[in-house]
N, C-alpha and C positions, 0 to 999 in steps of 0.2 A: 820460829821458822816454819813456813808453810811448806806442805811434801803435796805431790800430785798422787789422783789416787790411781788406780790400775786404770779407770775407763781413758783417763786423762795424757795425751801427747802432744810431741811437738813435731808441726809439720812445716815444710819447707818446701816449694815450689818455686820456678822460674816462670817469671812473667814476659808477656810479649805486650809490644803498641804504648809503652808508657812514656811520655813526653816532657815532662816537668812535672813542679813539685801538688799542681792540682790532681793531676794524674793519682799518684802517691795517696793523695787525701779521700780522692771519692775509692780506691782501692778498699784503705782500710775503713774510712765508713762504711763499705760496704759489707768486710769480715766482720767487722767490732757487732753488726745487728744480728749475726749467727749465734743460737741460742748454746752457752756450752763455754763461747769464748772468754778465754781470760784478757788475753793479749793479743796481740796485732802489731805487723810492724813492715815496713817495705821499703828496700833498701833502691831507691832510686838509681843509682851508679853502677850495683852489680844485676840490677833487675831481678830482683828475689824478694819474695817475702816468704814470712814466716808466722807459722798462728800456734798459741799455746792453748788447750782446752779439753775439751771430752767432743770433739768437732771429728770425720770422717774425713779424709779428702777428695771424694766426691764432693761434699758440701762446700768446702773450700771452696775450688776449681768452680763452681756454680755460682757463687759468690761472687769470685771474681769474673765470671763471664756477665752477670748481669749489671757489675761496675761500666762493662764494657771492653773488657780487654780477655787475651786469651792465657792461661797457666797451664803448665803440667806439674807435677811431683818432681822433687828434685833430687835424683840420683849420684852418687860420688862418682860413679863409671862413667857419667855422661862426659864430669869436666873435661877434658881433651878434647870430645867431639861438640862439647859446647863452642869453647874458643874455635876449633874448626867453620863450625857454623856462623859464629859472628866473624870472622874476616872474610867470611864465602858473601856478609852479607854487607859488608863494605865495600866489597868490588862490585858486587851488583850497582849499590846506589850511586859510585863513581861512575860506572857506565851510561844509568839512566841517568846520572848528571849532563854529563859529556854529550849525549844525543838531546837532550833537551835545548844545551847551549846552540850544538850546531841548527838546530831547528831554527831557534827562535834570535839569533846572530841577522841572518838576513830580515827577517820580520825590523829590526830594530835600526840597522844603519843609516837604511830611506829617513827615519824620521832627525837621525844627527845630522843628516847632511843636507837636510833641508831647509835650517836656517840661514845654509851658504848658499841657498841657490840650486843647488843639484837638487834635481826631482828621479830619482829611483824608483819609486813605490812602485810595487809590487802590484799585480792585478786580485782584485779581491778574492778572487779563485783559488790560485797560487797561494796568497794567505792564509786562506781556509786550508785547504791540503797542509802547509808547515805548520798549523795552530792545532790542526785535528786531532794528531798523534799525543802532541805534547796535552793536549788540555785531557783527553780519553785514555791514554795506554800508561803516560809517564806521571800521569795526575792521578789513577785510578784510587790509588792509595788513600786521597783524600777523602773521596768521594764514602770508600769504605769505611775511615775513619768516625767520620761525622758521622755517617749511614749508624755504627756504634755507639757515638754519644749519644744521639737522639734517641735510640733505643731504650738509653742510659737513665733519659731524662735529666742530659747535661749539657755542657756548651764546650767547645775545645775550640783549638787554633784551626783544625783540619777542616772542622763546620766553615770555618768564616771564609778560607782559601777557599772551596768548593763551591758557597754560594755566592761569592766576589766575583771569580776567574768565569762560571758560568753565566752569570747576567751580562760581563763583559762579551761570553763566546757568543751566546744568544742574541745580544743585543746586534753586535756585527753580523749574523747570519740574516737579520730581521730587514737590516740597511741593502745587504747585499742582492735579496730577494727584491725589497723596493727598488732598488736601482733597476736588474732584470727588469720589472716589472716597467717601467718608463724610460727603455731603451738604453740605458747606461746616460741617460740626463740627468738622474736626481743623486747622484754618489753622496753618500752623507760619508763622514768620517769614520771609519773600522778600528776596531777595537780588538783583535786577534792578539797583535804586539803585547799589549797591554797583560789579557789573560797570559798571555805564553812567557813572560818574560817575571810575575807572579808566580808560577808556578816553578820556575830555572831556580829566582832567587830563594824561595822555600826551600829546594829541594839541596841546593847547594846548604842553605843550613842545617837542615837533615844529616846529610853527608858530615859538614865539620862538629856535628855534635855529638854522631854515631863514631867518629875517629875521635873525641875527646873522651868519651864515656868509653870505649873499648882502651886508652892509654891508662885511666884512670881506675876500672877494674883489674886490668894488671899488675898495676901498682898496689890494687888492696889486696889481689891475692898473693903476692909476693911477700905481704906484710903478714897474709893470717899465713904464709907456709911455713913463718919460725914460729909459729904458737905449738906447741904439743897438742896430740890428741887425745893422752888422758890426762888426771891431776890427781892426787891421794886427798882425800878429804877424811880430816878427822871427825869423827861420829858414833855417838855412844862408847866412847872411849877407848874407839879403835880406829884402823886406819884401812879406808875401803877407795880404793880404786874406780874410777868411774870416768866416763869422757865428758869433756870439755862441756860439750852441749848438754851435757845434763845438772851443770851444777847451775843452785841457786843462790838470791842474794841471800847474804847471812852464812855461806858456807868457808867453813875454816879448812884454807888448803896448805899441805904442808910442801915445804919449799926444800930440798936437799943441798947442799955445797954441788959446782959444778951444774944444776939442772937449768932447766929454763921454767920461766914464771910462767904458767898457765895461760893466767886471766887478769885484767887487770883487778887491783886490790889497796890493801892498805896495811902495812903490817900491824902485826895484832902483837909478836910478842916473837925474839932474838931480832941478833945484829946481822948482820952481813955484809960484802960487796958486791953491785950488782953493774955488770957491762951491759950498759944501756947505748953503744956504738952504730947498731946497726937500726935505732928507730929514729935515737936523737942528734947523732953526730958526734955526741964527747965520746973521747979518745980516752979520758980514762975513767975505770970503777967510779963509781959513786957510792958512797955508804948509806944506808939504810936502816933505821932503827922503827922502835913501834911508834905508829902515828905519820912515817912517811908515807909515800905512794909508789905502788910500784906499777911495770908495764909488763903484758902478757906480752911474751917474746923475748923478754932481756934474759938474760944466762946471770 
């Protein structure tokens, strides 16, 4: 069994900006190149990672900024004001959803209702003023994002929206000047709709992805809050006390009548019954001998 030595810890961080599961990957290729590290690992859904090593966490934190993304140190006191901040930051992108819609609502109906007949369209002025906000204030995000990949020397979704939505704004600002420019006779077709209604549809996934991933960490921290925070691990033929987070693989933990299972395992040696109710759904005990499996959380 390998022991860590004094220089060597485990650090744990909350990360911001991560998108899906490439996100994840340039993270940790980014930690795994820090000299020191053993492990690496970044929990996509609760936005956390974690490095094991003889590593600082300045070094971390630096690491992951040159992935591209931002981290701090992750503190037990924060949790409460964490979840505070993540539904402070749901409401946010429900709003900037909301104002993006109503923005770009008018931009969009002229062009449904014009293969009835109805001519609406907007004067290209008017378009630019409703495109402006959403492409600049409610886009920004994007803009910063990619600004971050690129830095990264990587590619992301946010790059491709930013450079799509803007050829689209630019190109209509270029028609709208030529038009000016030859008296309002040369109108070529504008393209405002297009970027602004790109930018709605992103942002609304944003939105349902940020309320799926905030359902879905609640759900796992509900899950690790029946885990115990210490375990007795037998060692040199005694029985020492220690938390959760510091046991490794190979470590023999003893289990008492009535306690709950620490970590998951595999029993090594007695019988028992164990109420697995509240991970798995069975109602009743399950027995347990050496060679089964068991779940951190069950009683």
């Amino acid at each position: 069994m390998s022991v860590m030595s004094s220089a060597e810890k485990n650090i744990e961080v909350d990360i911001e900006g991560m998108t899906c599961a490439s996100c994840v990957f340039r993270i940790e290729k980014s930690l795994g190149k820090l000299s020191g590290v053993k492990e690496a690992s970044v929990n996509l859904a609760m936005e956390t990672g974690r490095v094991s090593g003889a590593v600082t966490e300045d070094e971390v934190i630096r690491a992951i900024g040159r992935a591209g993304y931002k981290a701090k140190v992750k503190v037990e006191s924060r949790s409460s004001r964490n979840v505070d901040e993540k539904e402070s930051t749901l409401r946010r992108e429900r709003n900037r959803l909301l104002i993006a819609a109503i923005l770009t609502v008018p931009l969009v109906i002229p062009m449904l209702l014009e293969p009835f007949g109805i001519n609406l369209m907007l004067p290209g002025s008017i378009q630019f003023l409703l495109a402006l906000p959403v492409q600049f204030w409610l886009g920004a995000r994007f803009y910063k994002a990619g600004w971050s990949a690129l830095k990264a020397r990587a590619g992301n979704m946010d790059l491709l929206v930013a450079i799509g939505t803007t050829a689209a704004f630019a190109l209509s600002i270029y028609f709208l000047w030529l038009n000016r420019q030859h008296g309002g006779h040369s109108m070529q077709h504008l393209y405002f709709e297009s970027a602004s209604v790109i930018i709605t549809l992103v942002l609304l996934g944003k939105y349902l992805e940020s309320k799926a991933k905030q359902q879905t960490s609640a759900a796992i921290k509900a899950l690790q809050a029946l885990r115990p925070d210490t375990a007795v691990v037998l060692r040199d033929g005694g029985e020492l006390e220690l938390s959760v987070d510091d046991l490794k693989l190979g470590d023999r933990v003893l289990i008492r009548p009535g306690s709950r299972v620490p970590v998951d395992g595999i029993v090594v040696s007695g019988e028992s019954q164990v109420d697995e109710s509240l991970i798995t759904g069975e109602s009743l005990p399950v027995s347990k001998s050496p060679g089964d499996k068991v779940t951190g959380g069950s009683v």
